[in-house]
N, C-alpha and C positions, 0 to 999 in steps of 0.2 A: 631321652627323658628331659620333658622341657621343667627347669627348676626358676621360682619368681620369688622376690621378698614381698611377703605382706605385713603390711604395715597392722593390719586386725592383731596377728597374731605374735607378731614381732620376730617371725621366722623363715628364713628360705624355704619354701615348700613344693613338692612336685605339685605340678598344674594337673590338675583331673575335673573337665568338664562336667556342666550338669547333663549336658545332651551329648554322646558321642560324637565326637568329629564338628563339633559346633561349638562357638564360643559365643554370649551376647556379652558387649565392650560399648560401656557408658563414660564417655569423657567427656569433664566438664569443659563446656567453650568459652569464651571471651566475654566480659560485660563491654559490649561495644558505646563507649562512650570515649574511646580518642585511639589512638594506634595503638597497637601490641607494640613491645619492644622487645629484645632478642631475649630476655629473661626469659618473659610470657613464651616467647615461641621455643624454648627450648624444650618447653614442656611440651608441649605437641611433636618437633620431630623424637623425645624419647617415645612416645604413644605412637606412633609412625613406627617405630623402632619394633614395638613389640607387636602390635597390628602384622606387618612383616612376618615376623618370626612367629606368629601363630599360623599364618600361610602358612611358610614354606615346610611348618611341622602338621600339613595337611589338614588343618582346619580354616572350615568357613565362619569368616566373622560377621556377624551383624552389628555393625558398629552403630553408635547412636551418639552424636555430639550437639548440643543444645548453644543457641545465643539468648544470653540474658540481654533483654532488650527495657527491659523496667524494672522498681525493686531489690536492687545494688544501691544497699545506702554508705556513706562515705563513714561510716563508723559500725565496724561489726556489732556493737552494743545497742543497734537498732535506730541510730540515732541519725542526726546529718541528714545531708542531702541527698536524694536520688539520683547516683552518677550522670543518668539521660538528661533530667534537668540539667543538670552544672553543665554538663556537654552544649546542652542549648544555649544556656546563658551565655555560656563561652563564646561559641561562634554564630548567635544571630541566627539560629535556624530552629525549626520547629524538631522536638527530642524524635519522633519519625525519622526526619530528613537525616539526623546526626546517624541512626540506628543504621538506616539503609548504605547512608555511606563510608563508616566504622565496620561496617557487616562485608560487605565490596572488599574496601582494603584489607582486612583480617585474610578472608579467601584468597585474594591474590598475594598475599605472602605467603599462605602454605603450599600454592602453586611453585613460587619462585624457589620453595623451599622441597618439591618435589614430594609433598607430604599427602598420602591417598587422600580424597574424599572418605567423609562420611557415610555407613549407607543410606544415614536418616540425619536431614540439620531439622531442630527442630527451634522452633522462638520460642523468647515464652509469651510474649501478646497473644503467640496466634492458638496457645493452651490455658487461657484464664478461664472456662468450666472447667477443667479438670482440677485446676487447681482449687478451686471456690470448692467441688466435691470432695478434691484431699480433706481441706480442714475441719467439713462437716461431720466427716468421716471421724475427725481427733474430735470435734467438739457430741459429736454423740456416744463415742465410748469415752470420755469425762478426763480428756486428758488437758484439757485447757482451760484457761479463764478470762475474761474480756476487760479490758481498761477502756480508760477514756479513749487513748492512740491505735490500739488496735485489739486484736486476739492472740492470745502468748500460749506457748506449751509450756507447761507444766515438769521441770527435769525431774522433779522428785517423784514424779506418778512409777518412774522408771530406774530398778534397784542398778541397772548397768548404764547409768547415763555417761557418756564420755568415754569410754572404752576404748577407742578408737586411738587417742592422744593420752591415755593414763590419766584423767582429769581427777581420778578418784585420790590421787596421792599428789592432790596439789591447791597449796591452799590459795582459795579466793575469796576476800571477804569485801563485803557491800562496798559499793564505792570506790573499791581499791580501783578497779578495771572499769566497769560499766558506772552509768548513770542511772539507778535502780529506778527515777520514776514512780511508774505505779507497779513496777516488778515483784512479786512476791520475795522471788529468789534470784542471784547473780546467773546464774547461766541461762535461767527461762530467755526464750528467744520468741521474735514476732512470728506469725504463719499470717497474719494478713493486715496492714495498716489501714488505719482509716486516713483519710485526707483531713488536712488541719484547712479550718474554714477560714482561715484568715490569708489564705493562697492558693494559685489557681493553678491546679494542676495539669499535665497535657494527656496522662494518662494513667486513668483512672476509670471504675469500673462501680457497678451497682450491686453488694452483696452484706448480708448480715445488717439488713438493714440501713448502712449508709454508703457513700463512694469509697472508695480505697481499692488498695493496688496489694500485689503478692509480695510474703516476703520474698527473701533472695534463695533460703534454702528451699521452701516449699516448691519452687520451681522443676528444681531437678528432679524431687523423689518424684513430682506429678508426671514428669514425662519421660524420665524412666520408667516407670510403672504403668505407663498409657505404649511402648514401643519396646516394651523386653520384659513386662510382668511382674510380678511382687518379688520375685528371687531370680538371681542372674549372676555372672560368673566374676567379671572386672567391671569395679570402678577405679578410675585414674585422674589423676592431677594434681598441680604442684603442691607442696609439704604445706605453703604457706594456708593451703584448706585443709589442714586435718584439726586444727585443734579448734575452729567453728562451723565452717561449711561444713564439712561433711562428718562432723562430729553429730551437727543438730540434723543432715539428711536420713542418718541411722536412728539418730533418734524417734523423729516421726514417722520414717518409714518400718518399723521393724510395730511401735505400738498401732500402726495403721492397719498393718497385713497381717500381723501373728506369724511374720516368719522370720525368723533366727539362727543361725545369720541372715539378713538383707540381701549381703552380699557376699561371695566367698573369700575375694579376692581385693585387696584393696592396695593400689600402688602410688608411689607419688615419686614426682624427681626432683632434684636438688635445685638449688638457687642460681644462680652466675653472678657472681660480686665482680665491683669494680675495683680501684684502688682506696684503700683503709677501710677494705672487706665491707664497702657499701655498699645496701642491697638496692639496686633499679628498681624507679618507680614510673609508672606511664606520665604523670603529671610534670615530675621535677625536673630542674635542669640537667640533672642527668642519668636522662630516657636515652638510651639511643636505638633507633629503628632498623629495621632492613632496607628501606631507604638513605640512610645514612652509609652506610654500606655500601649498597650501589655508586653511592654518589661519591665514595673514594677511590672510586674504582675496584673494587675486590665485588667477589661472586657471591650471591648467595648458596651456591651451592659450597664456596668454602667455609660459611661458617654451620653448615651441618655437618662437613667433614670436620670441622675444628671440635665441634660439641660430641661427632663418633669417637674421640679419641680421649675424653676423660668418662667413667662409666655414671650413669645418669642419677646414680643416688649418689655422688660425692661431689661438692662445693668446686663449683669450677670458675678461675680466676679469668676476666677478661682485660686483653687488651691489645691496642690496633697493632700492636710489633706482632704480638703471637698472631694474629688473623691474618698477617700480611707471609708472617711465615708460612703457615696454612695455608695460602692461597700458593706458595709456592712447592708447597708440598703436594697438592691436589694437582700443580700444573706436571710434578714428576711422574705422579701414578698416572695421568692422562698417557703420558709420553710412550709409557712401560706395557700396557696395554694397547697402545695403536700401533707400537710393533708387535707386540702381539697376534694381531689381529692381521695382519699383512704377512704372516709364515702359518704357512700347511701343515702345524704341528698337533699332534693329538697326543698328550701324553695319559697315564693311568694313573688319574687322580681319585682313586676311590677312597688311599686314607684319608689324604688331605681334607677331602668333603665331609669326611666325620667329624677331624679333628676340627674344622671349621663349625659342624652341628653340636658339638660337643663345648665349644669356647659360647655360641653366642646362643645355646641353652642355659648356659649356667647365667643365669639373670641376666639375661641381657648384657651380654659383655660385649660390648662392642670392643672396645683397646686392645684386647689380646685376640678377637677375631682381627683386625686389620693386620696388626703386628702380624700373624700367622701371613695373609693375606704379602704383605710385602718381601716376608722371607723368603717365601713359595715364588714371586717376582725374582728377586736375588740371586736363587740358587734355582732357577727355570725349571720348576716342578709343575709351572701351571699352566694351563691351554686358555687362551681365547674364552672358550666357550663358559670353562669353570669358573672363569672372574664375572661373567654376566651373571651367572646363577647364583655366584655370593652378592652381585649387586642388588640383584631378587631383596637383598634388608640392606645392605648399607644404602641406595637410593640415591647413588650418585652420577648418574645417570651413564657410567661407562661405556653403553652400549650405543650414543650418540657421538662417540666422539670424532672428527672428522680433521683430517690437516686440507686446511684451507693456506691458500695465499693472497693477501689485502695490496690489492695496490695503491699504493702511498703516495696523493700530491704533492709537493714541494713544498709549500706552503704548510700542509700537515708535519712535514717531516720535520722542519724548520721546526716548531714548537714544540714536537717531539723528545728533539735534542734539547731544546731550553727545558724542558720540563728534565729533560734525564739528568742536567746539570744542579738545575737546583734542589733532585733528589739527594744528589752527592754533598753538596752544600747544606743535608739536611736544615731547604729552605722548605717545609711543607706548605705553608700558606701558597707561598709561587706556584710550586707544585700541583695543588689543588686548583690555580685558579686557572694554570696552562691545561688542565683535563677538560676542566668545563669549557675552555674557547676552544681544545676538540672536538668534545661533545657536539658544541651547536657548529660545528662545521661536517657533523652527520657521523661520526668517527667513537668509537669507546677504546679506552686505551684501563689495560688490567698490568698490575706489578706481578710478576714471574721471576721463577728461580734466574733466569736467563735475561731481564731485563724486560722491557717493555713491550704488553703484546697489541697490537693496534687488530679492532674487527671493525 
């Protein structure tokens, strides 16, 4: 019995599909306007996580993951700048150019990060009818009102507005939070901007009579509901959209359709703080990427291991000692399974494989699935075969692993040793700068329980 927390109801609940043996799974994707950083992507390998774990509990997912490509303004209160623009301004390129190559690298980190595709990516450029029909749809059953800036929903039309985040038992009064504008009410939210005449937009569209562009939320209900219907089983994504994005997606989608719930299931994963519980932002100086990662030499693959072992709705601390531990703990389970894998043993692991369906039903619990996972290692309960089958959701790619041997120039090996030295001297600058005169001599060198592994 696969049990999930929904965030709607504020309770663990058994999962029970609308369609037998079928799940449809709407996760929100990336506003591609600079690099995800490991925050952003932790919320996708937990969505990987349970993507996973609805397989291997014998259902088929039709997954549906959107890129906001326009209409992410830099102030949830409707305000600021459209990320794409800033993006452009930033780098000198047209907010397209930034889209297609923010959109590139987003993909190739979930690759590096061994995270499924989607069954459906959808943009939102390439769904602005749908959207323009969403809001005709709110503006002909009279849930909206029009400003000078754009066309706004109406929260009052709706006695459960906020529901999602308790908004109802929290006071917000004018100005406190938003810039009310020509707002009637604090949480009314845009469904479609106009373009302000006084700048020149890159992307922008002709409806309601003038140019302008979708809000951010109307995005998702339009293409959810244009690739999984007016009601469907999970939406997902991180906590920091439940008390606007997807507070105002239910909102307009629930008085759009007349269905209630929207959605059955609503999940979201926790943050990753840095040091003095600061939360990562894409813009500030401290973003840090899956490229930064690479470029210290550690895997990406260990910091999906490092994120499987705190469970995904609780606040997980980051920092490069713990990921460098991680990487050496990732290198002992490699170890523990390639002997594995080298002995003709079959053992009867039929409890195990419960107790293991039984840990990583119960919400997605990764920690106490692995933990089980390395005891079963320990006390040699487990076969070859049953560690692939549990890699089937952890996604570490176990089933790859091979002992290779690098033969080492002289010249490599010499810096090698300077590099192992001035680890010991924790000189990390030296350190870092002996990898990269590796690197460009064709060589990557990763930190292991065992010292330095050269491929």
């Amino acid at each position: 019995m696969l049990k999930i927390y929904n965030t709607l109801t504020k309770k663990t609940e058994e999962f029970k599909s609308i369609t037998d043996r079928k799940v449809d799974l709407y996760t929100c994707g990336p506003t591609v306007y600079h690099y995800a950083h490991i925050g952003n992507l932790r919320t996708f390998v937990f969505e990987d996580i349970l993507k996973r774990v609805l397989e291997y509990n014998n259902y088929q997912v039709n997954h549906v993951m959107n890129i906001t490509d326009v209409g992410h303004l830099t102030d949830d209160a409707d305000n600021g700048e459209d990320k794409m623009e800033k993006g452009s301004k930033r780098e000198g390129k047209t907010a397209w150019e930034i889209a297609k190559f923010y959109t590139e690298a987003f993909q190739k980190n979930l690759k590096e990060l061994n995270i499924e595709s989607p069954t459906t990516w959808c943009k939102a450029t390439d769904n602005i009818p749908e959207q323009i029909a969403l809001v005709q749809t709110l503006i002909d059953k009279g849930f909206t009102y029009k400003t000078n800036d754009g066309i706004y929903f109406d929260t009052t039309k709706l006695s459960d507005y906020g529901k999602l985040a308790n908004l109802a038992n929290q006071e917000l009064e004018a100005g406190a939070r938003v810039d009310m504008g020509e707002k009637k009410n604090p949480h009314d939210f845009a469904l479609w901007k106009f373009s302000n005449s006084n700048e020149q937009r890159q992307m922008e569209w002709e409806a309601f009579g003038k140019k302008g562009f979708p809000g951010w939320h109307i995005e998702c209900s339009a293409m959810s509901s244009k690739y999984l219907g007016h009601h469907f089983d999970i939406h997902c994504g991180g906590i920091d959209l439940i008390p606007v994005h997807h507070t105002n997606e239910i909102a307009q989608s629930e008085a759009a359709f007349d269905e209630k719930p929207w959605v059955n299931y609503w999940m979201h994963g926790e943050f990753i703080v840095l040091k003095n519980d600061e939360k990562m932002s894409k813009s500030g100086d401290n973003s840090v990427t899956l490229d930064t990662i690479t470029e210290k030499g550690l895997s990406p693959l260990a910091y999906r291991f490092f994120l499987l072992q705190t469970h995904y709705r609780k606040q997980l601390n980051f920092s490069w000692e713990a990921l460098e531990a991680t990487q050496s703990g990732l290198e002992n389970l490699r170890e523990k399974v390639l002997k594995l894998k080298n002995v003709d043993k079959k053992n009867d692991t039929t409890k195990l494989k419960a107790e293991f369906l039984e840990k990583i039903n119960d919400d997605l619990n990764t920690p106490s699935a692995l933990a089980l996972v390395f005891d079963s290692l320990k006390n040699e309960e487990i076969d070859y075969e049953t560690v692939l089958q549990f890699d089937k959701i952890l996604g570490l790619e176990l089933d790859k692993i091979t002992k290779t041997q690098v033969e080492v120039p002289t010249d490599v090996q010499k810096l090698l040793d300077e590099r192992k030295q001035a680890r010991k001297n924790k000189n990390w600058s030296e350190s870092d700068r002996l990898r990269d005169e590796i690197k460009a001599l064709g060589y990557t060198v990763e930190d292991t329980s065992k010292g330095q592994k050269i491929t």
